[in-house]
Backbone bond lengths (Angstrom), bond angles and torsions (degrees), N, CA, C in turn:
res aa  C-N    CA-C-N  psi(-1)  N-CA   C-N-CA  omega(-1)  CA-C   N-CA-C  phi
1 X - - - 1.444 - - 1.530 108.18 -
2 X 1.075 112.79 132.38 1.640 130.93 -176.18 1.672 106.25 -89.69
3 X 1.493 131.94 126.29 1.364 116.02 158.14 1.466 100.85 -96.24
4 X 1.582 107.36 139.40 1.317 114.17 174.32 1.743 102.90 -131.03
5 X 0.939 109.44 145.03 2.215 115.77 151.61 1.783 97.86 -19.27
6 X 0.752 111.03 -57.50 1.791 112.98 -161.05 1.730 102.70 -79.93
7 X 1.558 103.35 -40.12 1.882 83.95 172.66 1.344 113.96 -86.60
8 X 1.396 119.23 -28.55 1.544 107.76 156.34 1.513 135.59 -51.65
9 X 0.961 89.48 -29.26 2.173 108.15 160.27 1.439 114.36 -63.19
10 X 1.611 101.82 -60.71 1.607 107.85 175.56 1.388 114.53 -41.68
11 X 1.392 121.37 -35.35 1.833 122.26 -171.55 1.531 122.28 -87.55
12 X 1.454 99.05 20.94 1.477 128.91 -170.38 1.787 101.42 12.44
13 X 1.353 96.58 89.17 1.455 102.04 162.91 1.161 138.05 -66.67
14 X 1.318 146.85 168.59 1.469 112.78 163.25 1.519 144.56 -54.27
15 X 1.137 126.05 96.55 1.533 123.93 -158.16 1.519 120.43 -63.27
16 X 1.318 110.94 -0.71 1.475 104.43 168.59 1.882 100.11 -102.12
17 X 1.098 107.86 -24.83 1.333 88.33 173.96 1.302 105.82 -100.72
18 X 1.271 139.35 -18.71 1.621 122.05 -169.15 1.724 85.69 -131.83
19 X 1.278 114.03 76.52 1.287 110.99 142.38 1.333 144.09 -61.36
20 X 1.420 128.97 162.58 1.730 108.15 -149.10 2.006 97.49 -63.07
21 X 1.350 105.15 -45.53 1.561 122.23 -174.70 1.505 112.94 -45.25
22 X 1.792 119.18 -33.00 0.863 123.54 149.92 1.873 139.40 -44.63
23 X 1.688 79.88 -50.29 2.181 85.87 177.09 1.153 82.97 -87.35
24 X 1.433 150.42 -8.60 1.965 115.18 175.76 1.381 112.48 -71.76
25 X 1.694 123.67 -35.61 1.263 138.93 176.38 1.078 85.77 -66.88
26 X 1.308 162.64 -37.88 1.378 129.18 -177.01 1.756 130.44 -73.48
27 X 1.361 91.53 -39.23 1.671 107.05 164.36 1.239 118.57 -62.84
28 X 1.379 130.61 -48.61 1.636 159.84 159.78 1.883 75.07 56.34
29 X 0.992 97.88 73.58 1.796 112.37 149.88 1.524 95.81 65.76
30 X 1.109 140.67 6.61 1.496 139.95 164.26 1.012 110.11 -91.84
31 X 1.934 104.78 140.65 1.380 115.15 -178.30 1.852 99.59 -116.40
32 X 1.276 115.81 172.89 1.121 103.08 -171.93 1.800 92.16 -142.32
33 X 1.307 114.18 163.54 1.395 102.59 -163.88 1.596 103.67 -108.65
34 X 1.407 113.13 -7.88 1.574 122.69 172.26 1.647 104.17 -149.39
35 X 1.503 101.50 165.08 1.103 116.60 -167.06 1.889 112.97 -82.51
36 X 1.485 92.19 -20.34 1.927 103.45 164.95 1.414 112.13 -51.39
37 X 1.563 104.28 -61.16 1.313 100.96 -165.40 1.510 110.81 -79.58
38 X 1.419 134.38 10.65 1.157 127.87 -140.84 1.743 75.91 -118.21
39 X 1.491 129.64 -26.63 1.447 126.68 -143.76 1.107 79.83 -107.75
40 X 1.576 136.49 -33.46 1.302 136.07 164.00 1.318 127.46 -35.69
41 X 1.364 105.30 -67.91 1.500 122.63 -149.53 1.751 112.81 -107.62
42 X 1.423 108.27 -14.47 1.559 128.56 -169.82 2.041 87.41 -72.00
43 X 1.436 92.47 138.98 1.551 94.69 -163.70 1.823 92.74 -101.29
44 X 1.104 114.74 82.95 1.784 118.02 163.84 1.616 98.97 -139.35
45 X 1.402 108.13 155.96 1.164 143.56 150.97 1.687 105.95 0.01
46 X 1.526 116.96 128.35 1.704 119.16 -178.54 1.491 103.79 -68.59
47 X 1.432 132.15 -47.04 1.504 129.20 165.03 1.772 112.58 -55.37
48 X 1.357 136.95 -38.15 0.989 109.98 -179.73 1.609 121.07 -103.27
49 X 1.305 111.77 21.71 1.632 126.92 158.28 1.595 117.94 -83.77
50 X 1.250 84.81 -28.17 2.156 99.72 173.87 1.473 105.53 -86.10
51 X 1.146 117.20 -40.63 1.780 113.99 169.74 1.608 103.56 -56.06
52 X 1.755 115.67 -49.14 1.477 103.15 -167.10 1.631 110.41 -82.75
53 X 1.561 124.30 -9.96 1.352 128.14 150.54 1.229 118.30 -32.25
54 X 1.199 106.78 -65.58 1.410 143.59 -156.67 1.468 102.44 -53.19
55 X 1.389 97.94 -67.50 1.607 124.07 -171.35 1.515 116.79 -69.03
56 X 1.312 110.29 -22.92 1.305 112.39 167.31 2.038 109.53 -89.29
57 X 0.939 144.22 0.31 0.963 154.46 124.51 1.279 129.07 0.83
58 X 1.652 150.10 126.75 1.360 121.97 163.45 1.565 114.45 -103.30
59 X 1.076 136.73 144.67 1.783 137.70 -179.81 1.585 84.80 -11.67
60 X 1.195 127.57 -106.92 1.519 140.78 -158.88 1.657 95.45 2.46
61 X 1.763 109.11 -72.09 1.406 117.28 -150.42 1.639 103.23 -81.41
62 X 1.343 111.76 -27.69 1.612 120.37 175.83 1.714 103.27 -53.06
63 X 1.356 122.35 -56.24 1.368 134.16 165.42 1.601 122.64 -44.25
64 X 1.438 104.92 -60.26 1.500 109.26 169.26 1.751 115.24 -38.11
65 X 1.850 93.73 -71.06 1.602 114.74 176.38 1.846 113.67 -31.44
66 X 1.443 103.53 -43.09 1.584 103.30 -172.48 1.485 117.83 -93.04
67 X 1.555 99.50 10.15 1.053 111.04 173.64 1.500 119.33 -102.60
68 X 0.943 114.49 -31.06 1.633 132.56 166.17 1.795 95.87 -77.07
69 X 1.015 138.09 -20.03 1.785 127.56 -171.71 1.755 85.78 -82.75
70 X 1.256 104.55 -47.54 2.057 101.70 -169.76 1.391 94.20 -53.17
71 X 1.489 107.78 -59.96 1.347 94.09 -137.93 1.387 118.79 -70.04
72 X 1.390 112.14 -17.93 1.891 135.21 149.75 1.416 111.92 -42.38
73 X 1.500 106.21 -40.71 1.804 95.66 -178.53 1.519 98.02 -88.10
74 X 1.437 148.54 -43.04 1.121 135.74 176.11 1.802 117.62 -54.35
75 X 0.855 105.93 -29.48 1.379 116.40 -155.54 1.796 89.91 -90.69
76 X 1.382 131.74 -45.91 1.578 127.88 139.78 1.380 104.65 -20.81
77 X 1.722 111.94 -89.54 1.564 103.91 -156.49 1.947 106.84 -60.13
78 X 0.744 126.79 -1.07 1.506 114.61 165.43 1.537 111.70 -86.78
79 X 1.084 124.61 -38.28 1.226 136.85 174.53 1.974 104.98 -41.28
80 X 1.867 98.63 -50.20 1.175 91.67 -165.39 1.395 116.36 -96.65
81 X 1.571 99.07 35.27 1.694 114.89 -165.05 1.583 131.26 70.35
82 X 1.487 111.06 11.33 1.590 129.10 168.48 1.583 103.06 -82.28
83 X 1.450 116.09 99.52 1.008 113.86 154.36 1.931 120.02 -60.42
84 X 1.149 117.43 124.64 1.641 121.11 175.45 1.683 98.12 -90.47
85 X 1.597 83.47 153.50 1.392 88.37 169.75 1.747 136.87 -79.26
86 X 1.365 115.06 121.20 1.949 98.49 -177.31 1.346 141.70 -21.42
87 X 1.415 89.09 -10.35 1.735 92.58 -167.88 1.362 105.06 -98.69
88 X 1.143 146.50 -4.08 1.296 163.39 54.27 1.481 98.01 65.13
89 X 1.590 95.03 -115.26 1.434 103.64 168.33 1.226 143.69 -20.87
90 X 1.732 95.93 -53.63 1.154 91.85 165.48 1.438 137.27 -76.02
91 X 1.266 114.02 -14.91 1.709 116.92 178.52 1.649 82.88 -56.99
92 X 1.536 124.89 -58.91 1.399 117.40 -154.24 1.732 105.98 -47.35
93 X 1.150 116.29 -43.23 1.247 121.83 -169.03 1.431 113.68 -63.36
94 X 1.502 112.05 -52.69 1.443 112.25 178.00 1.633 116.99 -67.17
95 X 1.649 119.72 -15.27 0.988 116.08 166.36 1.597 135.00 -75.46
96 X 1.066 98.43 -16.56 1.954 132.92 176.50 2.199 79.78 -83.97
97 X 1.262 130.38 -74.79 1.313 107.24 -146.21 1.803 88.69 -81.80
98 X 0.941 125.95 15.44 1.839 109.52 159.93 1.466 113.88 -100.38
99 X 1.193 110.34 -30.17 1.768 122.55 170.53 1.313 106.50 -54.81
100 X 2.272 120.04 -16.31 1.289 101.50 -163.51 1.676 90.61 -132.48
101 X 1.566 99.33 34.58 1.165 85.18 175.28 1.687 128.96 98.43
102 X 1.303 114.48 -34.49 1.785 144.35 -169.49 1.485 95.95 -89.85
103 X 0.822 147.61 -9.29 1.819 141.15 168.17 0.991 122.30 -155.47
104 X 1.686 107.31 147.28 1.287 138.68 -151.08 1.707 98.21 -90.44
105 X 1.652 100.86 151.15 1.218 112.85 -169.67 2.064 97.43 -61.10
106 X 1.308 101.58 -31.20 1.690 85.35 176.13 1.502 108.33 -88.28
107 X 0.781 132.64 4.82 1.399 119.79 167.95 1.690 104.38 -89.82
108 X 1.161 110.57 -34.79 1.878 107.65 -176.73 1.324 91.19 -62.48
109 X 1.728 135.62 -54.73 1.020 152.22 -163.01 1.755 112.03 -48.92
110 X 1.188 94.31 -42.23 1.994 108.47 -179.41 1.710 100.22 -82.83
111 X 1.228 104.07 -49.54 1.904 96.96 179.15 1.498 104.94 -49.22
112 X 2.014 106.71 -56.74 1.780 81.14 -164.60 1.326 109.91 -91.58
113 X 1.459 134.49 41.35 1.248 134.78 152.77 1.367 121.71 -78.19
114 X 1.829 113.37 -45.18 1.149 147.84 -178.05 1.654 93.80 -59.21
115 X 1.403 108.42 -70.61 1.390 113.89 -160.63 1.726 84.21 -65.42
116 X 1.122 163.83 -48.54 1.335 140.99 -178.41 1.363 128.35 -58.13
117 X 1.499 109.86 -30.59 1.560 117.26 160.67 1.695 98.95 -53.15
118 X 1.144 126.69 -75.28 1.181 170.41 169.41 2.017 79.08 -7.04
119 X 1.246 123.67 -74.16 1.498 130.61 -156.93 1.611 99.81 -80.44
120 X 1.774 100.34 -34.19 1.935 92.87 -178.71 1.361 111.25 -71.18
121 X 1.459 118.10 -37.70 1.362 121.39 163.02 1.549 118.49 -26.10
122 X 1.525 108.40 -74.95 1.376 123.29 -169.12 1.372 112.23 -60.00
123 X 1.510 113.58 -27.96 1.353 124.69 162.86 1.334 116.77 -56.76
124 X 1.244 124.57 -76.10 1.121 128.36 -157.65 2.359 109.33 -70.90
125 X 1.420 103.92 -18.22 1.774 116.70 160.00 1.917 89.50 -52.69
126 X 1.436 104.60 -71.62 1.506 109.00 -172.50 1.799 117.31 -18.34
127 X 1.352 95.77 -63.32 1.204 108.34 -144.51 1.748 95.19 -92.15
128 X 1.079 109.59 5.78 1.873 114.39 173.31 1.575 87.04 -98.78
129 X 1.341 128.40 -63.32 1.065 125.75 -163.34 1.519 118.70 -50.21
130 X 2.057 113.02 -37.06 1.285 101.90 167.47 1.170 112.14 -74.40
131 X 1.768 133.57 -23.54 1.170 116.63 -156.08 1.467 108.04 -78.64
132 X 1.860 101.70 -9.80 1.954 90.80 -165.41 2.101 86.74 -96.19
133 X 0.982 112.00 -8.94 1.699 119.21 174.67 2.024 106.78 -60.76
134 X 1.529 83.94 -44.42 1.423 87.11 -170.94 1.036 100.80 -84.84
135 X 1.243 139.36 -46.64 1.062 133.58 171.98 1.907 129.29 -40.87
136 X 0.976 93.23 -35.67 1.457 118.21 -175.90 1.591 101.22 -71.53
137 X 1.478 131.85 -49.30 1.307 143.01 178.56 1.664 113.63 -73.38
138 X 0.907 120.40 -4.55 1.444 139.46 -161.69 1.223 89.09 -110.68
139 X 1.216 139.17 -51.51 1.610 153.25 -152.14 1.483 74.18 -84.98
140 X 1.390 112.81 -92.17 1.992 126.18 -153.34 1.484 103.60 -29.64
141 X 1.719 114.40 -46.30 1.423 105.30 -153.97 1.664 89.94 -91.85
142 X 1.388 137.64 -11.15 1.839 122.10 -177.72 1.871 86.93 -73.86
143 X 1.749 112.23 -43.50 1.387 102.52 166.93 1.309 127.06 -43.03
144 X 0.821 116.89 -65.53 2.293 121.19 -165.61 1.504 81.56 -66.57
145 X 1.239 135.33 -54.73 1.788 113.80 -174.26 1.062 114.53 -60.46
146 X 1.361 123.16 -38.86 1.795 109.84 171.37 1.333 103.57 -63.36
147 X 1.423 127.85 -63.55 1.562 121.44 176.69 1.922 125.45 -32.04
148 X 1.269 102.40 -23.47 1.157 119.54 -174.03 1.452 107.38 -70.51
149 X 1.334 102.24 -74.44 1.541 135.21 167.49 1.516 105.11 -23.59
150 X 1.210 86.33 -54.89 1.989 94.38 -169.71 1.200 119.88 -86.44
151 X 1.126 111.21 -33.45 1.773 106.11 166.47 1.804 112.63 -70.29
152 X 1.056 107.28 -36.92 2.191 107.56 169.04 1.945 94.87 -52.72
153 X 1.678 108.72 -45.99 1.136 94.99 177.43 1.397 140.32 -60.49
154 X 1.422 111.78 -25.15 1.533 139.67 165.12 0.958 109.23 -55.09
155 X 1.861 120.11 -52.24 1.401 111.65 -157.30 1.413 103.61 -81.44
156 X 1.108 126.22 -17.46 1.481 135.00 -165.07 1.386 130.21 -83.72
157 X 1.619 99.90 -16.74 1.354 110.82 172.44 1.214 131.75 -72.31
């Protein structure tokens, strides 16, 4: 596969940000003889070399690819002692055996439902946990300012 100005056009990028004048300054008269070295060596932005990764991609490998990004971020939070939840995993898994053919669009369909219960869950633990965190710091410091307050008042008497 060749990257050229014209198949980077074809993947209709965003046209206010990647106007065509934009991908010509990127080629600036270089041709490249594969698309490795081209994702390599093509001088733009680290986010918009992963969009044109990305985009050059077909469903199959786009699926695979986002399947290996989870399982890198799960496989982190265990690392840092965050157990994730199974359902998790398993979407990853059932998404690897539909990429190969082995599962049905309702079975991919039930994993990433599961795995979305699965992430709003962990979300919504999150966001109690900061709110009773914040909450908790909000409390300590109206505390130490009254404590503050009141001990100047102590000393003053």
């Amino acid at each position: 596969m060749r990257i050229t100005i014209d198949s980077v056009m074809e993947l209709k990028p965003c046209t206010n940000n990647w106007p065509r004048s934009r991908v010509e300054a990127w080629f600036a008269g270089r041709k490249w003889a594969n698309f490795k070295t081209a994702l390599r060596d093509v001088a733009i932005p680290q986010d918009d070399r992963l969009w044109l990764a990305i985009s050059l991609m077909d469903r199959r490998q786009q699926r695979l690819f986002s399947c290996d990004c989870a399982e890198r971020a799960l496989t982190r939070e265990r690392e840092l002692g965050r157990e994730t939840d199974e359902r998790s995993w398993n979407a990853i898994a059932v998404a690897r055996r539909y990429a190969a053919g082995d599962a049905t669009r309702e079975e991919l369909a039930a994993a990433r439902d599961a795995a979305w219960d699965a992430a709003w869950a962990a979300a919504r633990a999150a966001a109690r946990a900061a709110a009773r965190a914040a909450a908790w710091d909000a409390a300590w410091d109206a505390e130490t300012k009254w404590q503050i307050e009141h001990a100047i008042k102590v000393l003053t008497k």
